[in-house]
C-alpha positions in Angstrom: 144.1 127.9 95.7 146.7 124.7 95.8 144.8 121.7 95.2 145.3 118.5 97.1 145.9 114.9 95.3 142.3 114.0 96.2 140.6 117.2 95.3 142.5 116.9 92.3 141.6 113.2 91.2 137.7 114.4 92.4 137.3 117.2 90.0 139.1 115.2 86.8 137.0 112.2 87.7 133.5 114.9 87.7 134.4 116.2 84.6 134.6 112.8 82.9 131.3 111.9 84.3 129.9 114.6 82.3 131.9 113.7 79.3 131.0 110.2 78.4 132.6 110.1 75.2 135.8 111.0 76.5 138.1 113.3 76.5 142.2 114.4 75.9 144.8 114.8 78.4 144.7 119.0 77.0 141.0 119.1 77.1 140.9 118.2 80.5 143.9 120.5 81.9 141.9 123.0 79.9 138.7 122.3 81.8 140.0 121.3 85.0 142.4 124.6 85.2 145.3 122.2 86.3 148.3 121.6 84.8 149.0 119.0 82.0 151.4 117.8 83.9 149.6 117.3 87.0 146.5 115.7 85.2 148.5 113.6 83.6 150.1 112.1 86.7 146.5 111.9 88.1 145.1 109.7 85.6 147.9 107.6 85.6 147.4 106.6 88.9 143.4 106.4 88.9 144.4 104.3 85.2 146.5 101.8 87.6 143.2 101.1 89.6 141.1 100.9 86.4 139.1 104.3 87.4 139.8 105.6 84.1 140.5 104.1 80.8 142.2 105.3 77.8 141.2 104.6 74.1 143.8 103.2 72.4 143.2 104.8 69.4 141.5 108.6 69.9 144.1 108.8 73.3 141.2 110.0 75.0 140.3 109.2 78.5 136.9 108.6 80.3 136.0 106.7 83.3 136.9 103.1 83.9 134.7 99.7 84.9 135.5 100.0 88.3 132.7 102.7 88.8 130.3 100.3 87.3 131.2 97.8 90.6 131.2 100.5 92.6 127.7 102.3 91.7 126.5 98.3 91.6 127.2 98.2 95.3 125.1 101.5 96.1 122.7 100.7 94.4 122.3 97.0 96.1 122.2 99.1 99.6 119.3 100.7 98.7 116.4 99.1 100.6 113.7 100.5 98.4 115.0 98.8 95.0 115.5 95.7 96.7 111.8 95.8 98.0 109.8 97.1 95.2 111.3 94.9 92.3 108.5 92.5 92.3 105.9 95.6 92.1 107.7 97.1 89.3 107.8 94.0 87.3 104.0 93.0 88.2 103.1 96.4 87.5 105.2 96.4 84.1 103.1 93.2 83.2 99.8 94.2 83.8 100.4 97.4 81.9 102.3 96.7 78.9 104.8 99.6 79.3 108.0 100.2 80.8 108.2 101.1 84.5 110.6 103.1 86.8 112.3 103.8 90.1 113.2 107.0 90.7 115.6 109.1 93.6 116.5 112.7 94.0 120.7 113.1 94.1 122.4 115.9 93.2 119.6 118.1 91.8 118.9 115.3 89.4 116.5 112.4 89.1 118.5 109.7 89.7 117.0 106.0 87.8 117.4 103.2 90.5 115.6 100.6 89.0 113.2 99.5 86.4 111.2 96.9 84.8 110.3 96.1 81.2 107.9 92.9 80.6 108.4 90.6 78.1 105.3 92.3 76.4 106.1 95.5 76.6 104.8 98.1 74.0 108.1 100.2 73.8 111.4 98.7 76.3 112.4 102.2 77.1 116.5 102.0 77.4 117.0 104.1 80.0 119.5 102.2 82.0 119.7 101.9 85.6 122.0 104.5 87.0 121.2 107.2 84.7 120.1 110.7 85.6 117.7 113.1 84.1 117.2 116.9 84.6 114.2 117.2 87.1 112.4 119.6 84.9 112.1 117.5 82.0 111.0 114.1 84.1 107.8 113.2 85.7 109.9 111.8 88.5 112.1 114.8 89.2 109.1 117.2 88.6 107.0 115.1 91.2 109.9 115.2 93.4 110.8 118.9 92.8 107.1 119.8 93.5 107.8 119.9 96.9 110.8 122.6 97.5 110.2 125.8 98.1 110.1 128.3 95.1 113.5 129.6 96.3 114.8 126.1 96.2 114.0 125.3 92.7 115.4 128.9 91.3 118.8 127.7 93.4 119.0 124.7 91.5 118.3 126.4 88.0 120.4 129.6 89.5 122.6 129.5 86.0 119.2 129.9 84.2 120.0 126.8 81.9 116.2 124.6 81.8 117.7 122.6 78.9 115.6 121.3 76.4 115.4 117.2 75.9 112.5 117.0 74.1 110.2 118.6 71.8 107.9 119.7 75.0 110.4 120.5 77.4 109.7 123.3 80.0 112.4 125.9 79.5 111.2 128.9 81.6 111.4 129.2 85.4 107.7 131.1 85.1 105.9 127.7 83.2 108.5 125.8 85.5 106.9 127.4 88.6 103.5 126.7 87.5 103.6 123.1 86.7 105.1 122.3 89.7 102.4 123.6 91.3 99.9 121.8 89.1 101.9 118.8 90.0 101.9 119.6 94.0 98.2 120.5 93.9 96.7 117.1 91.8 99.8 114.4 93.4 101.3 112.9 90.4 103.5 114.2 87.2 103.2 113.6 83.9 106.6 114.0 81.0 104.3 115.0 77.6 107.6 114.5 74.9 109.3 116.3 77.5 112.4 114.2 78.4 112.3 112.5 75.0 110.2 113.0 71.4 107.4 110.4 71.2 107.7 109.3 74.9 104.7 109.5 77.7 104.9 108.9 81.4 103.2 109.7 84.4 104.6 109.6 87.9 103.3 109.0 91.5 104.9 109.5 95.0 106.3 107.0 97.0 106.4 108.6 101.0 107.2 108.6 104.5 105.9 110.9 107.0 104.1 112.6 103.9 107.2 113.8 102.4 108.0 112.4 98.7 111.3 110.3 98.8 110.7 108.1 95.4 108.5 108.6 92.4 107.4 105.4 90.6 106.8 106.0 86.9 105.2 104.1 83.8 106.6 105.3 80.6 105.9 104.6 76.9 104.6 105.8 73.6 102.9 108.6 73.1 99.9 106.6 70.7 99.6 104.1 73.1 99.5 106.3 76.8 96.8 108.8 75.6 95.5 111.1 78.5 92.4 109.2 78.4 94.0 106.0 79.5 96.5 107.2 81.4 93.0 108.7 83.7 91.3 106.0 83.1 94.0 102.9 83.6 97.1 104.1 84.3 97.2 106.3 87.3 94.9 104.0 89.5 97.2 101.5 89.4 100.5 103.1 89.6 99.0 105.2 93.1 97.6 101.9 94.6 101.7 100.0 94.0 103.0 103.8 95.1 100.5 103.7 97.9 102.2 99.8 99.0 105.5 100.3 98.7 105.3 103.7 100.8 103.9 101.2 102.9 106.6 99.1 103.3 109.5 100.4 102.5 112.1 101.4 105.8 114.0 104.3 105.1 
């Protein structure tokens, strides 16, 4: 199949997405399937409009600064980050850990904001704009819990449940079952799951009673025990879930 200009600069510019570090002008003919030529003469044009960047010294390429303006913009239009930035923050306070916005794009749970107060126990560095395997999130298994069992084998169809962390669910049986766990009790919990020594729980913000964001609290391990996450923790992030379901328009 010939391959337009567009279709072209689209599947160079997906495979440097998943390649932050960067990549040659060969390794991406290689991946792509195009020829050198060809990706060479993409790039330069998408390096003209600073869409991709070059290092100077390795030669490699990987995606420019203008995709930072770009995803800027998209995430400004979301009305939910705009309206629940004071509830992450005042929630982020009154607990002492990290909080978290989270979306479902692409079969991924997509971070859209969060909020680390100035006395946090941990400031967890997951930026805004990054994206997470579902299976190892509390957001994306919160968000996940609602598909249809035929759903979620479609979005693990290659059979890769990759493990992040040193609790990670890796089989579409234990996969299955949590979800469950998660649809039947109405929040998620990430035990080392996403990342070693990291805790967080996870509650639905909805519409219609469908799940459209999950709010999160995140943080160490010694200092988000079960107990307090029972106790403490999960009142409070269901009652800012329960107001911003409130008032959020989608």
């Amino acid at each position: 199949m010939k391959l337009g200009s567009l279709e072209k600069s689209m599947q160079l510019i997906e495979i440097m997405a998943a390649n932050s570090r960067g990549l040659a002008l060969s390794q991406l003919a290689s991946l792509s399937g195009l020829p050198p030529s060809s990706v060479h003469h993409v790039l330069s044009t998408l390096r003209g409009r600073n869409y991709v960047m070059q290092d100077p010294e390795t030669k490699k390429y990987s995606l420019g600064f203008r995709f930072l303006a770009i995803s800027r913009s998209i995430l400004d239009g979301f009305d939910i980050r705009r309206i629940s930035q004071r509830y992450l923050y005042s929630l982020s306070q009154e607990l002492k850990e990290s909080v978290q916005l989270g979306v479902w794009v692409n079969n991924m749970v997509l971070f859209v904001d969060k909020a680390n107060a100035s006395d946090c126990h941990l400031a967890v560095l997951i930026h805004v704009g990054a994206t997470l395997p579902p299976h190892v999130a509390a957001s994306g298994k919160l968000l996940m819990a609602e598909k249809s069992q035929a759903e979620i084998k479609e979005i693990f169809k290659s059979g890769n449940l990759t493990s992040h962390g040193p609790r990670s669910i890796t089989s579409m049986p234990l996969l299955l079952q949590e979800l469950e766990t998660v649809k039947q009790r109405g929040y998620s919990i990430d035990d080392e799951e996403s990342h070693m020594g990291l805790r967080a729980v996870a509650a639905p913000i909805k519409r219609d009673g469908k799940t459209l964001a999950a709010l999160s609290v995140i943080g160490p391990v010694f200092n988000m025990p079960m107990e307090r996450i029972t106790r403490e923790i999960l009142p409070k992030i269901k009652d800012t879930a329960a107001v911003l379901s409130e008032k959020v328009q989608w």
